[in-house]
Phi, psi and omega in degrees: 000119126003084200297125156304148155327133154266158182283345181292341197312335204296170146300161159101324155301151206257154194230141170235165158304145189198109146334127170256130189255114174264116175184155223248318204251114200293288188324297179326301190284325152324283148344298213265309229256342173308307186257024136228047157281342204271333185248319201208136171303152183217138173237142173249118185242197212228143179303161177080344212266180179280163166286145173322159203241036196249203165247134182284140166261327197172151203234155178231123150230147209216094156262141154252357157289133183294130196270351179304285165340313233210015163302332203262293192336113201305329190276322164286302155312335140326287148341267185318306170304261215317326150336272169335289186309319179273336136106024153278174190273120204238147177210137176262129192279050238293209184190347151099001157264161230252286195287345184268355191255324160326304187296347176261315163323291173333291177287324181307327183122259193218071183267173174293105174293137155245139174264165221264022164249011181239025159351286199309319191302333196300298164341289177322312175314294165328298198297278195334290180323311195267340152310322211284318189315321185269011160275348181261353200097033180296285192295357187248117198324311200283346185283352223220058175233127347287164153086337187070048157246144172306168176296303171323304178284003187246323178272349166281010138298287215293333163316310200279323219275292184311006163254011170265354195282278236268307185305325161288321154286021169259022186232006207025060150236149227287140165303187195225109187311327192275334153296329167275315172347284197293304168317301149335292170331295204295311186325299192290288207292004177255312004142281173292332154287315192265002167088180193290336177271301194304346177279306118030275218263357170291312174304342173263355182278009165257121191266081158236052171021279180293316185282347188275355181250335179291290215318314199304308186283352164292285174329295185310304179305307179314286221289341182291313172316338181265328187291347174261317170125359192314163187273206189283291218315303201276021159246004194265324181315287167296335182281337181291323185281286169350298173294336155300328208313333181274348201290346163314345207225064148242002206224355177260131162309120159321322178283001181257314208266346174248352170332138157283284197306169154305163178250151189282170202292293191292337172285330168277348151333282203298318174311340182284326193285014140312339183272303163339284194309305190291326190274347184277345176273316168315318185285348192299317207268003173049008167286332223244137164333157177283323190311289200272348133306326153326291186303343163253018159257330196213035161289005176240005162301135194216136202320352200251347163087022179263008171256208180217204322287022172230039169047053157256217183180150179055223178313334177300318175293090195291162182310300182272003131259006154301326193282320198297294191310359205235306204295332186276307195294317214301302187306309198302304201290345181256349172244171233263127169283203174259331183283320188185083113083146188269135167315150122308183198260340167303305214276325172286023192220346185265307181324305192303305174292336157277354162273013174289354156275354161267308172302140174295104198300312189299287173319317153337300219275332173298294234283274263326287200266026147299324172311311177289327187282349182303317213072204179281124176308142151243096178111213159114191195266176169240054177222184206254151202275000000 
């Protein structure tokens, strides 16, 4: 199927702001959209049809299709990314099954629910939601780059993905590749606008620890990929990797990945054993490169073979994790531990160059002013490296 068209792309057209009301049930949806026609213009559309040629304010969705079932529907995935993408306000219409209002909740991203016994509540609801979006700067064309979401809302996505990334493999199950896909996406194209310290720093303005450290070095990775010139694939590659790289320590004990003190020879056993763990639960799902499983089994490998877990060493060690590895020390070193105080950015950047027989010295010499352009940490997570 073929995506549709919006109808504003026409010329000519007159545009006003419009609740877009998404639904299956025609009489209902007739109804739902009188009131709140009575506070806010409303459009209704019908599955399959184009969105309206007006500008959306906030999405109302009422569906009954399962969308768990009707993921290969090209018009709901369609539908759901543009949702997602404009980073307006969407409220779900639950419908009181269990397994289709996850599955919708899922693909919508992070919408607001309602439940299908509090009708009444929508309207109201609706009104909050489109305040709060034009207190943020919802509405405004210039706030909206790429995709026409603010930055703040895009890492707050990339915030939501990767802690479902991590939340599903502590339960030992595999991530869900189309979730690291997007995430990466949000990285690289947020990344390249506001550059690498405004990514910093929206990100840190989130306490999820372990996962706010994918995210950075996810962040480091987009800007070394651009200082090198890389094409989209292959910065999509590294930044994909990078965010993955950790995901082994969703399988590590909180009193281990959070100790303040040192850890003791069996405790630092079992912390070593996360890059092993993240890379063997990524091949279960057979989605993920052979590239990037490397790199979360052997991103603490270091060229002189004093890292793990397998001492490897020179030539053994590929380009993209070596690159992963600039990106993981530079982060470790800037944010605030459990253990010690976040580095400035001279003193991590003197530290890095005395690691060139573990570090690739050439690659090194590309990161340099990336350390600087980063700065000084405000902040960061507080877990181990």
């Amino acid at each position: 199927m073929q995506e549709p068209r919006d109808r504003h792309e026409r010329q000519g057209v007159q545009r006003e702001d419009v609740v877009v009301l998404v639904s299956d049930r025609r009489e209902r949806a007739e109804r739902l959209a009188r009131g709140i026609a009575l506070v806010l213009p409303c459009r209704v559309v019908e599955p399959g049809a184009a969105l309206p040629a007006d500008r959306p304010i906030a999405f109302v969705v009422d569906l009954a299709t399962d969308l768990a079932a009707d993921r290969g529907s090209a018009w709901i995935m369609w539908l759901a990314e543009r949702i997602r993408e404009s980073g307006l306000p969407c409220l779900y219409l639950a419908r009181g099954n269990a397994v289709q209002d996850t599955a919708a909740v899922r693909l919508l991203g992070t919408p607001t629910v309602i439940d299908p016994r509090q009708s009444a509540g929508i309207v109201p609801t609706l009104i909050r939601l489109v305040a709060e979006g034009k207190a943020r700067g919802g509405s405004s064309d210039k706030a909206r780059k790429p995709g026409g979401v603010p930055p703040e809302l895009r890492v707050e996505r990339a915030t939501t993905l990767v802690t479902r990334l991590f939340d599903k493999a502590a339960t030992g199950r595999p991530p869900s590749p189309e979730e690291a896909e997007e995430g990466t996406r949000i990285v690289l194209d947020t990344v390249s606008e506001v550059g690498i310290r405004t990514w910093l720093d929206l990100v840190w303005r989130h306490d999820i620890q372990v996962y706010q450290h994918s995210l950075s070095v996810a962040g480091f990775a987009a800007a070394f990929a651009a200082e090198l010139g890389f094409s989209r694939g292959d910065r999509q590659r590294l930044a994909k990797a990078a965010l993955l790289h950790d995901v082994g320590k969703a399988l590590i004990p909180h009193a281990i990945l959070n100790k303040p003190g040192p850890l003791t020879p069996d405790e630092m056993r079992v912390m070593r054993t996360h890059a092993a763990l993240g890379a063997d639960l990524l091949a279960q799902e057979g989605a993920f490169e052979p590239e990037i499983l490397d790199v979360v089994r052997y991103h603490h490998e270091r060229l002189d073979g004093s890292g793990y877990p397998e001492g490897l060493k020179g030539a053994r060690i590929s380009d993209l994790v070596r690159l992963v590895a600039i990106c993981d020390v530079h982060s470790a070193l800037t944010e605030r531990r459990v253990y010690r105080p976040p580095l400035p950015a001279a003193e991590a950047a003197a530290i890095m160059q005395a690691q060139a027989g573990q570090l690739d010295p050439d690659l090194l010499r590309v990161y340099r002013p990336i350390i600087f352009r980063a700065g000084d940490a405000a902040g960061g997570p507080s877990v181990r490296s």
